[in-house]
Residue frames as a rotation matrix with the C-alpha (Angstrom) as fourth column:
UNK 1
-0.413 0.845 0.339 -15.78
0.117 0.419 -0.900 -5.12
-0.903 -0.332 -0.272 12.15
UNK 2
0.454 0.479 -0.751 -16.83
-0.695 -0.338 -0.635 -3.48
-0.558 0.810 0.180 8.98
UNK 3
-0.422 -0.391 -0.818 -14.23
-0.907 0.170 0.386 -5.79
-0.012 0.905 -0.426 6.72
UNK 4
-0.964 0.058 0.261 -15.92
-0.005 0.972 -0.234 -9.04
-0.267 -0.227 -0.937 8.61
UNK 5
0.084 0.922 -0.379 -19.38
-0.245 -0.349 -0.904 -7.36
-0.966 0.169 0.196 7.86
UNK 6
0.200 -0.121 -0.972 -17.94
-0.836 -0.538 -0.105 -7.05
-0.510 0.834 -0.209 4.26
UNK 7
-0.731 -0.553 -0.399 -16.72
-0.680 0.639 0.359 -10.60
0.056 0.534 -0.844 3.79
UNK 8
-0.739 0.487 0.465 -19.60
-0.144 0.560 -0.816 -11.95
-0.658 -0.670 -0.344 4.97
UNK 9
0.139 0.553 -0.822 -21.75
-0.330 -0.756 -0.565 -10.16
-0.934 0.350 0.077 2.69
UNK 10
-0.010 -0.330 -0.944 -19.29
-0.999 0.038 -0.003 -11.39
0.037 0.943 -0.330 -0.23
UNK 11
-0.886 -0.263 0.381 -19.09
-0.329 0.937 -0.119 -15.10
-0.326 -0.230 -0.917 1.11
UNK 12
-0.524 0.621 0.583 -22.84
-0.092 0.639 -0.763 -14.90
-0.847 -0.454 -0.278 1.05
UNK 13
0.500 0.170 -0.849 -23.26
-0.846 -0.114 -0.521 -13.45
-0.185 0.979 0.087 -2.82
UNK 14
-0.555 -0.568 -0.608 -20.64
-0.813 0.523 0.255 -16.16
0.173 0.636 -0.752 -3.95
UNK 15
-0.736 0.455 0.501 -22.71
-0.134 0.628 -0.766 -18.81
-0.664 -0.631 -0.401 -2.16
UNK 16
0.353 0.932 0.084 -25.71
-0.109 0.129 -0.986 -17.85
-0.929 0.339 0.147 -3.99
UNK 17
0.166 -0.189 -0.968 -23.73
-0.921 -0.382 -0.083 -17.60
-0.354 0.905 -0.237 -7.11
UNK 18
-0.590 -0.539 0.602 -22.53
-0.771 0.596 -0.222 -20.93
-0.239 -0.595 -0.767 -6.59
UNK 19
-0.527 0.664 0.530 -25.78
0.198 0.702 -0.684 -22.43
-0.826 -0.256 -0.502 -6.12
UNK 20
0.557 0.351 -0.753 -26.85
-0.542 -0.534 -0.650 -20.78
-0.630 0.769 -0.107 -9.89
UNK 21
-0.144 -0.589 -0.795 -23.96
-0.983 0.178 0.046 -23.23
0.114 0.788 -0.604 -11.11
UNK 22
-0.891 0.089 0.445 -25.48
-0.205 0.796 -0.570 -25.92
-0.404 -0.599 -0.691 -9.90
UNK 23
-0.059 0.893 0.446 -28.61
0.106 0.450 -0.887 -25.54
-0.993 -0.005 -0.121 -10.78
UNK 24
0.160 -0.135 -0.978 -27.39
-0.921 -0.376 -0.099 -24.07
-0.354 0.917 -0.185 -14.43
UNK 25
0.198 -0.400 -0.895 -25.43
-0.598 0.674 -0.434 -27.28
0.776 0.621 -0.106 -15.46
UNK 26
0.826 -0.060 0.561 -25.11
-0.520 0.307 0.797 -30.04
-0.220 -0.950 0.222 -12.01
UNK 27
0.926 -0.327 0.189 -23.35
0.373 0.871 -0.319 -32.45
-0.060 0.366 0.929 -13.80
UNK 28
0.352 -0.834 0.424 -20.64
0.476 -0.231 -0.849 -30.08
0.806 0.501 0.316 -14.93
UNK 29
0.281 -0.336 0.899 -20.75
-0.387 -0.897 -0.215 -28.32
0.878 -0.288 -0.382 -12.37
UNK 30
0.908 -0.157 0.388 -20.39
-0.173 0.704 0.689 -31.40
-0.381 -0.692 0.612 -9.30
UNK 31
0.724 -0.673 0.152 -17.60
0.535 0.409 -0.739 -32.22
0.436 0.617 0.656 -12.04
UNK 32
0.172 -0.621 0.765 -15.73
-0.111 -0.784 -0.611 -28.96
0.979 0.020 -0.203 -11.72
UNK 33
0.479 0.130 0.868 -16.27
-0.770 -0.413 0.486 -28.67
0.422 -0.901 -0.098 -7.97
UNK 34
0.736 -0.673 0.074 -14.32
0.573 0.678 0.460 -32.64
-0.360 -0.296 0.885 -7.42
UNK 35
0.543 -0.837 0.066 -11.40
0.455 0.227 -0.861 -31.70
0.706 0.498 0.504 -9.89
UNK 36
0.411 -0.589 0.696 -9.98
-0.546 -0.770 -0.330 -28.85
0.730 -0.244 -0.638 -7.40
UNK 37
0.657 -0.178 0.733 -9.64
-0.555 0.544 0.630 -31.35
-0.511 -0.820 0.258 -4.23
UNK 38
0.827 -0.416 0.379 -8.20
0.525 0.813 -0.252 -34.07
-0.203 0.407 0.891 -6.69
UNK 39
0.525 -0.711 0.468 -5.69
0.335 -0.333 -0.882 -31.73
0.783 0.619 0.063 -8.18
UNK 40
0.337 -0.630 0.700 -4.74
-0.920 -0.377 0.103 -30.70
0.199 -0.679 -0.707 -4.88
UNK 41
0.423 -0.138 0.896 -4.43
-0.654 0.638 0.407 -33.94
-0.627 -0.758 0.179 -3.30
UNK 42
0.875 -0.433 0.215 -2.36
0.360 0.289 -0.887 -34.88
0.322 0.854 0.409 -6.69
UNK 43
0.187 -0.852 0.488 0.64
-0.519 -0.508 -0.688 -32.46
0.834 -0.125 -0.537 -6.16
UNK 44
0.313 0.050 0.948 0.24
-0.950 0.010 0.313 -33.67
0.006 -0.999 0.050 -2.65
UNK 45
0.696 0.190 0.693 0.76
-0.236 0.971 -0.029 -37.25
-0.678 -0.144 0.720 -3.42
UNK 46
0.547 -0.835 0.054 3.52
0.584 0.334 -0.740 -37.56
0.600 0.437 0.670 -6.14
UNK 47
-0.091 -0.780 0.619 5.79
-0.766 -0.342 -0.544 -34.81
0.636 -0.523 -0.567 -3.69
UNK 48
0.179 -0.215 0.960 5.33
-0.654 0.703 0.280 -37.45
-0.735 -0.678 -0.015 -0.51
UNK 49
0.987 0.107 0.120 5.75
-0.005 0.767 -0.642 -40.38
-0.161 0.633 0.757 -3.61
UNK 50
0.641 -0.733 0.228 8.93
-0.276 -0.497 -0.823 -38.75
0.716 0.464 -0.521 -4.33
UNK 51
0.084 -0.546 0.834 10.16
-0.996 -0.077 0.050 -38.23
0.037 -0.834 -0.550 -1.23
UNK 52
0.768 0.173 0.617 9.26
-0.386 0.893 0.230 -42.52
-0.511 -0.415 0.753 -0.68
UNK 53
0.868 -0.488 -0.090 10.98
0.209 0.525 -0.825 -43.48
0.450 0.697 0.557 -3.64
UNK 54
0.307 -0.855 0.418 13.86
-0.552 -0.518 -0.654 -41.33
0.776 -0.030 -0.631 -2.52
UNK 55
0.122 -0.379 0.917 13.94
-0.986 0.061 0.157 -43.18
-0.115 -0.924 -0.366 1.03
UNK 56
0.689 -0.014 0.725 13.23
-0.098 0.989 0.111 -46.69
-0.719 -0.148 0.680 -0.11
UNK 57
0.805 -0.579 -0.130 16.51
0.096 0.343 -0.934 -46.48
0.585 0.740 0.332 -2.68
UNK 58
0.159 -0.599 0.785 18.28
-0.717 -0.616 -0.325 -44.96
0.678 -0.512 -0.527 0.05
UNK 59
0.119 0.029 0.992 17.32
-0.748 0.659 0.070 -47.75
-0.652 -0.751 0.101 2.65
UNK 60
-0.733 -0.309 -0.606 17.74
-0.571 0.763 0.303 -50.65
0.369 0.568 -0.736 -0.76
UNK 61
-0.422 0.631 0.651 14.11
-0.214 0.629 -0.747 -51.45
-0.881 -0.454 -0.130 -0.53
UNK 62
-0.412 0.296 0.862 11.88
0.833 0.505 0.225 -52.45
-0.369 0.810 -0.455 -2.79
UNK 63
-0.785 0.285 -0.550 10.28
-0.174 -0.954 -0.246 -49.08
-0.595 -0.097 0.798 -4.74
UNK 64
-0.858 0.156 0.489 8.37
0.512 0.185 0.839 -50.13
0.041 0.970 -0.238 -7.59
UNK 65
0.117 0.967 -0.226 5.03
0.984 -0.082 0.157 -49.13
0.134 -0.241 -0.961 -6.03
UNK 66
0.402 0.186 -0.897 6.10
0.369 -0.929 -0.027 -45.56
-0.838 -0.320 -0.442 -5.18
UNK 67
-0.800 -0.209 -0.562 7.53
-0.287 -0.690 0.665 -44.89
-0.526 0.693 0.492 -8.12
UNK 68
-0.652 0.677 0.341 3.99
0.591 0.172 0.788 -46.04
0.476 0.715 -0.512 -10.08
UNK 69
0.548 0.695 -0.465 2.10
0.719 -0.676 -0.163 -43.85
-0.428 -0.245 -0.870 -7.56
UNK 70
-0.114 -0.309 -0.944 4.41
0.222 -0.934 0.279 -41.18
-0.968 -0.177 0.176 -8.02
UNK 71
-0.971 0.230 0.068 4.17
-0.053 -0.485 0.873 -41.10
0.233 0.844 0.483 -12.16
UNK 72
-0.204 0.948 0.244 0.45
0.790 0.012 0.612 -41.50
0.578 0.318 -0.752 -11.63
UNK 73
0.189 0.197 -0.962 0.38
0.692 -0.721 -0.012 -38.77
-0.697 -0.664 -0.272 -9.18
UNK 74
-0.271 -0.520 -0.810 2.56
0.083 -0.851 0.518 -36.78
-0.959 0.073 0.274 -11.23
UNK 75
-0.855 0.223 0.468 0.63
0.441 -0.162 0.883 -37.20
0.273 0.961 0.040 -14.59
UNK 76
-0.255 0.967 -0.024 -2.22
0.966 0.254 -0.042 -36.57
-0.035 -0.034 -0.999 -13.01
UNK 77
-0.041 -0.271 -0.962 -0.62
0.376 -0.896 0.236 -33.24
-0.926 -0.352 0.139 -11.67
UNK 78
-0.771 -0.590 -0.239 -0.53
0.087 -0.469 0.879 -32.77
-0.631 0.657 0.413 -15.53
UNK 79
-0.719 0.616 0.321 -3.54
0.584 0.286 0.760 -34.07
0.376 0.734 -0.565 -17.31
UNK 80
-0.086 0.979 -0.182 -5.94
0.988 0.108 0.114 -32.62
0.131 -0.170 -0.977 -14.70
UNK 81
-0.805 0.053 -0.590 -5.47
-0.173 -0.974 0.149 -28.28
-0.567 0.222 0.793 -15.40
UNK 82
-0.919 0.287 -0.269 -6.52
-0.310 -0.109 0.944 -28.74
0.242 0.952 0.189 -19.19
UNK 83
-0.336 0.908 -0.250 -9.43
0.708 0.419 0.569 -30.99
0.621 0.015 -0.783 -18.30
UNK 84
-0.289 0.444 -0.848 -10.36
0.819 -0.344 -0.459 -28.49
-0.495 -0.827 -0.265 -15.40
UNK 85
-0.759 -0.243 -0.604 -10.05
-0.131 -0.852 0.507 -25.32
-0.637 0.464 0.615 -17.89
UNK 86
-0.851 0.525 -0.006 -11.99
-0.123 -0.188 0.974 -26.74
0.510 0.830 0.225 -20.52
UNK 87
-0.308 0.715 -0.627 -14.56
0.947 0.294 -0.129 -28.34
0.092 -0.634 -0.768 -17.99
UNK 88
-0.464 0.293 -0.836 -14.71
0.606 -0.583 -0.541 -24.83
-0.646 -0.758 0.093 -16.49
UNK 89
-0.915 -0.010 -0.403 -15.36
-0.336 -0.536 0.775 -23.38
-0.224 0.844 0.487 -19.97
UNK 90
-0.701 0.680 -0.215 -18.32
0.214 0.489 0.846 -25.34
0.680 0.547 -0.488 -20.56
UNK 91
-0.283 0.563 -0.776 -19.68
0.953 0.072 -0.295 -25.02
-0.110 -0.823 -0.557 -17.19
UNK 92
-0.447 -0.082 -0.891 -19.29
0.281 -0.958 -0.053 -21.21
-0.849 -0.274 0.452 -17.92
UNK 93
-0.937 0.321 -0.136 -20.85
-0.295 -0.522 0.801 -21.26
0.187 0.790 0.584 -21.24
UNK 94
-0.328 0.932 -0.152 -24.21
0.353 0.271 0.895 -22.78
0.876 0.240 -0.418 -19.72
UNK 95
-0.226 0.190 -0.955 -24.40
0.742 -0.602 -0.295 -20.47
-0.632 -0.775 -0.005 -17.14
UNK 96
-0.910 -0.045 -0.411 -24.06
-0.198 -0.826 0.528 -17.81
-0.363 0.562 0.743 -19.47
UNK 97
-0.854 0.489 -0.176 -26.90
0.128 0.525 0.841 -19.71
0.504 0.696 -0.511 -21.15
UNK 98
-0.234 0.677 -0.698 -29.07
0.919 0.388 0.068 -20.20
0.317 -0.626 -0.713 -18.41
UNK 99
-0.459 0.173 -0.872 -28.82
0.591 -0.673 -0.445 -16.89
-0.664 -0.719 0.207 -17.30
UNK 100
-0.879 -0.254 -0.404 -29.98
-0.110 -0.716 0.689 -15.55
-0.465 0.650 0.601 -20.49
UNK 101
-0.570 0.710 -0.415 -32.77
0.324 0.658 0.680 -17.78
0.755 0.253 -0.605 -20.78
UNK 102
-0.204 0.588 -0.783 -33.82
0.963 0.264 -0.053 -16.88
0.176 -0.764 -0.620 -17.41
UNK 103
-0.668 0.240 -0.705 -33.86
0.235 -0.830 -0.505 -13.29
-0.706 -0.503 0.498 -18.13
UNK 104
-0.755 0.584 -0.299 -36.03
-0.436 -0.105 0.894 -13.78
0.490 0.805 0.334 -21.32
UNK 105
-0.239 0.783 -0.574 -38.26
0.671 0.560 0.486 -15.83
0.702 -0.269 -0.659 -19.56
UNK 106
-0.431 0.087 -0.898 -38.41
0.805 -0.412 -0.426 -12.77
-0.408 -0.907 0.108 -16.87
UNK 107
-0.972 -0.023 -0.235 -39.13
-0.168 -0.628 0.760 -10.54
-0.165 0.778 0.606 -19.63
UNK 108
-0.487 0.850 -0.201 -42.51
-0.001 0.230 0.973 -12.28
0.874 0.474 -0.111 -20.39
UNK 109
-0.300 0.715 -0.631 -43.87
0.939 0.339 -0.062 -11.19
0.170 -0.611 -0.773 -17.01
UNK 110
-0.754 -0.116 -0.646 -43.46
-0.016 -0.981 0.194 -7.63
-0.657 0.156 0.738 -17.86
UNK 111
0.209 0.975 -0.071 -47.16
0.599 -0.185 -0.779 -6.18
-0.773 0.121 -0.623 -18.40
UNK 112
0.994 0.112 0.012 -45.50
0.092 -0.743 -0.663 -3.38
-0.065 0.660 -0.748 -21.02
UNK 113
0.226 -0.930 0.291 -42.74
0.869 0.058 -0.491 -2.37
0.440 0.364 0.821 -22.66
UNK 114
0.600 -0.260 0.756 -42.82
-0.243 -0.960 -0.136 1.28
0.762 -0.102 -0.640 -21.13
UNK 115
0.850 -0.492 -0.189 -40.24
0.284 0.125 0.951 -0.42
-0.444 -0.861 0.246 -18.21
UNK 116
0.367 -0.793 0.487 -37.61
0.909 0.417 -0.006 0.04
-0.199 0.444 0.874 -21.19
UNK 117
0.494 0.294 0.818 -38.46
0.466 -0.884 0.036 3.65
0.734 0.364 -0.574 -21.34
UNK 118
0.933 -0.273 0.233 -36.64
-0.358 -0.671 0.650 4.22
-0.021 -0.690 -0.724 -17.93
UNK 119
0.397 -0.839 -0.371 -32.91
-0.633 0.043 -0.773 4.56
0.665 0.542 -0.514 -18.48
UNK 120
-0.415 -0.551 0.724 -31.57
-0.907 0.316 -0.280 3.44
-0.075 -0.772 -0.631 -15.19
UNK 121
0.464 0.163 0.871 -33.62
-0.251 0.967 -0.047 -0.63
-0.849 -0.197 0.490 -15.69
UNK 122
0.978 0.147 0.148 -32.32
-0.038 0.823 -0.567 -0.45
-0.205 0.549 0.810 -19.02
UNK 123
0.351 -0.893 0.282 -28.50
-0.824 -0.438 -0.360 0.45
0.445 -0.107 -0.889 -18.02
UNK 124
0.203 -0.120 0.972 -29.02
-0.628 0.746 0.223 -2.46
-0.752 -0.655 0.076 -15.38
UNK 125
0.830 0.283 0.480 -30.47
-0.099 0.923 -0.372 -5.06
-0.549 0.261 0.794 -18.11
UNK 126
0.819 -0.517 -0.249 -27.59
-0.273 0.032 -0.962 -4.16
0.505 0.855 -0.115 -20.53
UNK 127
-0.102 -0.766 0.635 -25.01
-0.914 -0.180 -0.364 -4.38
0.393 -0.617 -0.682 -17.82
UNK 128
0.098 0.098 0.990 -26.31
-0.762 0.647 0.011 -7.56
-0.640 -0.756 0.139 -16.63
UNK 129
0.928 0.098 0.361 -26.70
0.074 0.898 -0.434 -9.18
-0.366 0.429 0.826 -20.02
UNK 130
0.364 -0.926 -0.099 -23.11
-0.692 -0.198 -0.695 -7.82
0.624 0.321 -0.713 -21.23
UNK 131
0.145 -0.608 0.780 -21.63
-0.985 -0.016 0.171 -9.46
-0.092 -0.794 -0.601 -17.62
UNK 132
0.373 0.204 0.905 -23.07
-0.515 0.857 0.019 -12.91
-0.771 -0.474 0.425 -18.06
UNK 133
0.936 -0.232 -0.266 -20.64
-0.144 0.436 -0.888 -13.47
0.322 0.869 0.375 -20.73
UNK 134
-0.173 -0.984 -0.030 -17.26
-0.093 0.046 -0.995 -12.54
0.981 -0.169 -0.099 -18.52
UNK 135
0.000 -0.146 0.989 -18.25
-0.888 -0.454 -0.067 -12.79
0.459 -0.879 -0.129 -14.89
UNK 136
0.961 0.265 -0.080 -19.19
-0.243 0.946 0.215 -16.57
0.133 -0.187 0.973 -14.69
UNK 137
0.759 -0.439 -0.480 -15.92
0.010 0.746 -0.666 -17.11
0.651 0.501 0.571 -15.85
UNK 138
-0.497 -0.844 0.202 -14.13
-0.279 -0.065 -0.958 -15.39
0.822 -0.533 -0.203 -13.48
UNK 139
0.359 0.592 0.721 -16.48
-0.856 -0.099 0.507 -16.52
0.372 -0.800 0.472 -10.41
UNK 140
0.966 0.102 -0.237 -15.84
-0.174 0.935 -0.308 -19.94
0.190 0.338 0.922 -11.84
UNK 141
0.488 -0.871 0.051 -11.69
0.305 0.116 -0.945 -19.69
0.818 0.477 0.322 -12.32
UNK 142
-0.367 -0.883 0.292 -10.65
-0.103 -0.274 -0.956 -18.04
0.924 -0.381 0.010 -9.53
UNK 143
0.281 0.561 0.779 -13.26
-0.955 0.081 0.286 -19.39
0.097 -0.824 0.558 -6.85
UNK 144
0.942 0.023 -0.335 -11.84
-0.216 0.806 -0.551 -22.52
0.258 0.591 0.765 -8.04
UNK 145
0.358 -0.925 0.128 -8.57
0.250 -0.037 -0.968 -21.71
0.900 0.379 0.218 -7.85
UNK 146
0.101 0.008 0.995 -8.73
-0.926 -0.364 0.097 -20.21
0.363 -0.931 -0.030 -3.83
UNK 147
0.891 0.218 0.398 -10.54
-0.398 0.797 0.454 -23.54
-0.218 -0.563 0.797 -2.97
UNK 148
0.966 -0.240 -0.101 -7.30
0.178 0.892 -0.417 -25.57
0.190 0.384 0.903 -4.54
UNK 149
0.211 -0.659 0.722 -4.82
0.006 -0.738 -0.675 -23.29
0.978 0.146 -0.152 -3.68
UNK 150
0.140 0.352 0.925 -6.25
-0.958 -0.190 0.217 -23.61
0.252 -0.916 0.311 0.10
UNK 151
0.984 -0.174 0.020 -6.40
0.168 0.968 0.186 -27.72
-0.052 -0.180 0.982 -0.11
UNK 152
0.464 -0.881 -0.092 -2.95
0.107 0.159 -0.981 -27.42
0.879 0.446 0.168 -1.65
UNK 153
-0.157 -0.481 0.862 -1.74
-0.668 -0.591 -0.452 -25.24
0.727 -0.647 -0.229 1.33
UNK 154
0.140 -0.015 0.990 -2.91
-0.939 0.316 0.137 -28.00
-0.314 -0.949 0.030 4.04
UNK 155
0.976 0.144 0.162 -2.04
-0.156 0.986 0.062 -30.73
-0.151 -0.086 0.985 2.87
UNK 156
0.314 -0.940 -0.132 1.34
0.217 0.206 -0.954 -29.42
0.924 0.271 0.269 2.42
UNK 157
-0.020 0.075 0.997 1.68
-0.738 -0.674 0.036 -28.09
0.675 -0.735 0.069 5.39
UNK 158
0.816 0.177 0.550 0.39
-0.485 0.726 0.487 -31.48
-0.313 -0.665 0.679 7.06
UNK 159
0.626 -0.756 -0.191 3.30
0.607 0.626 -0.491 -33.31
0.491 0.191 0.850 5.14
UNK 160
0.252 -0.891 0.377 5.47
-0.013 -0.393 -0.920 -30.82
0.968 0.227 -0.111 5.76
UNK 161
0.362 0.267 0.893 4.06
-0.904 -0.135 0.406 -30.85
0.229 -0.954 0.193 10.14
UNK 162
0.996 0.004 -0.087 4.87
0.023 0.949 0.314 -35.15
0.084 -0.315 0.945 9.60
UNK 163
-0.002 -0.998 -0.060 9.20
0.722 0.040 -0.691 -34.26
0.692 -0.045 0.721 9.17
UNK 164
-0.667 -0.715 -0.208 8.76
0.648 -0.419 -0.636 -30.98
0.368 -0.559 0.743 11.40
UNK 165
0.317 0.840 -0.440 5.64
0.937 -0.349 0.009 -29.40
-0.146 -0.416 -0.898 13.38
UNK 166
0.067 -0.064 -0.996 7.37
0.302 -0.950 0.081 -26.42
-0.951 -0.306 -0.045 14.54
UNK 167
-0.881 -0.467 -0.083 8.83
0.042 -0.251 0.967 -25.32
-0.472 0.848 0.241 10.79
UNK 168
-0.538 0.798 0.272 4.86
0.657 0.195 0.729 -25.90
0.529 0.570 -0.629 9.43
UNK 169
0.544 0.838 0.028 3.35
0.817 -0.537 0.211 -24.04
0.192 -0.092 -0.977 11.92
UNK 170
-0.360 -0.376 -0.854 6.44
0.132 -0.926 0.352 -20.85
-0.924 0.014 0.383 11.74
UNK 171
-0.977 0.133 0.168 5.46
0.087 -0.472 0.877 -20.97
0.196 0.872 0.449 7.61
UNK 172
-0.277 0.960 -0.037 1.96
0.904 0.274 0.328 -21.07
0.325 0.058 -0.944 8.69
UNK 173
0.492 0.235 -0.838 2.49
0.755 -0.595 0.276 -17.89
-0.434 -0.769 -0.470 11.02
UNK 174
-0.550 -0.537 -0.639 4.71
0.109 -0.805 0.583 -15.78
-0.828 0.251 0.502 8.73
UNK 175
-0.787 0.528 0.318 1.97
0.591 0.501 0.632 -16.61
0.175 0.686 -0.707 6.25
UNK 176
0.517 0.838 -0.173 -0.87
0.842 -0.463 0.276 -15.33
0.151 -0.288 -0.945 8.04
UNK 177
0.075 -0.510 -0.857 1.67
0.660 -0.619 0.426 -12.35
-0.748 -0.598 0.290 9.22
UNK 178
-0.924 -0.377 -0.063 2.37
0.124 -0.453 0.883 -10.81
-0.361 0.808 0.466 5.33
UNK 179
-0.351 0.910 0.220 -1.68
0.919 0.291 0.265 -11.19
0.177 0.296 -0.939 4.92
C-alpha cells in the first residue's frame, strides 16, 4: 500500500512537472511529446515492413511498396533520436530559463532582504537554482524515454500476439514476473 501511496505521489509531481514544460516552451514541448509515439511506431513499422517484404519475395509478389515503407520506416528509426535529443535540449534549456525567470520575478514580492538571512531558505534557493540546470534534463530524457520504451513494448507485443497470442502474452508474463 505504501509503494502505491508512493507512486502516486511521484506520478502526481511528474504531472505537475510536465505541465511547467508546457507552459515553459508549448511548441517545443507538444514537439517533444509527438516524437516518442512516432519513434515508437517507427521501429514498429519497418520490423512488420521487413517481415512483408520477406513474405511477398517468398510468395513472388510484387514488393516495391514494402520495401519503400520499410526504408522510410527504417530511416526514420534513424533520423528521429538526434532530432529528439537536440529537440529535448532546447526544450530543457527554456525550462531552465523559465524557471529562473520565474524565481526572479518571485524575488520581487519579497518585502526585505532579511529572508536571505535564514540559512535553511537560502540552502533551498541555491539548491533549487543549481537543479534547474540538470533536473529538467533528466525529467525530460528519461520520462521520454519510459513513455517510448512502453509504446515500443505494445506494439511489439501486438505484432508479435498477430503470428502467436500465447508466446506475447508468456513474454508479457515473465516480464511482469522479473519486475
Amino acid at each position: 500500500m505504501k509503494k502505491l501511496h508512493s507512486f502516486q505521489h511521484y506520478f502526481k509531481l511528474l504531472l505537475s512537472t510536465y505541465k511547467l514544460f508546457f507552459k515553459a516552451a508549448p511548441i517545443i514541448a507538444t514537439f517533444v511529446a509527438l516524437l516518442a509515439p512516432i519513434q515508437a511506431i517507427a521501429s514498429v513499422v519497418a520490423i512488420n515492413a521487413g517481415q512483408n517484404v520477406i513474405n511477398e519475395v517468398t510468395a513472388h509478389k510484387q514488393f516495391w511498396t514494402s520495401i519503400g515503407i520499410w526504408i522510410i520506416a527504417t530511416a526514420l528509426t534513424q533520423l528521429l533520436p538526434p532530432l529528439a535529443t537536440s529537440t529535448q535540449g532546447i526544450l530543457t534549456d527554456k525550462l531552465t530559463g523559465f524557471i529562473n525567470v520565474s524565481l526572479m520575478k518571485k524575488s520581487k514580492d519579497l518585502q526585505s532582504l532579511s529572508i536571505f538571512d535564514n540559512n535553511a531558505y537560502f540552502d533551498d534557493l541555491q539548491l533549487l537554482k543549481e537543479g534547474a540546470s540538470w533536473r529538467p534534463v533528466n525529467l525530460i530524457v528519461f520520462g521520454v524515454a519510459i513513455i517510448q520504451s512502453a509504446l515500443t513494448l505494445i506494439f511489439m507485443l501486438s505484432l508479435l500476439a498477430k503470428y502467436n497470442l500465447w508466446i506475447a502474452l508468456l513474454l508479457l508474463l515473465v516480464m511482469y514476473l522479473r519486475a
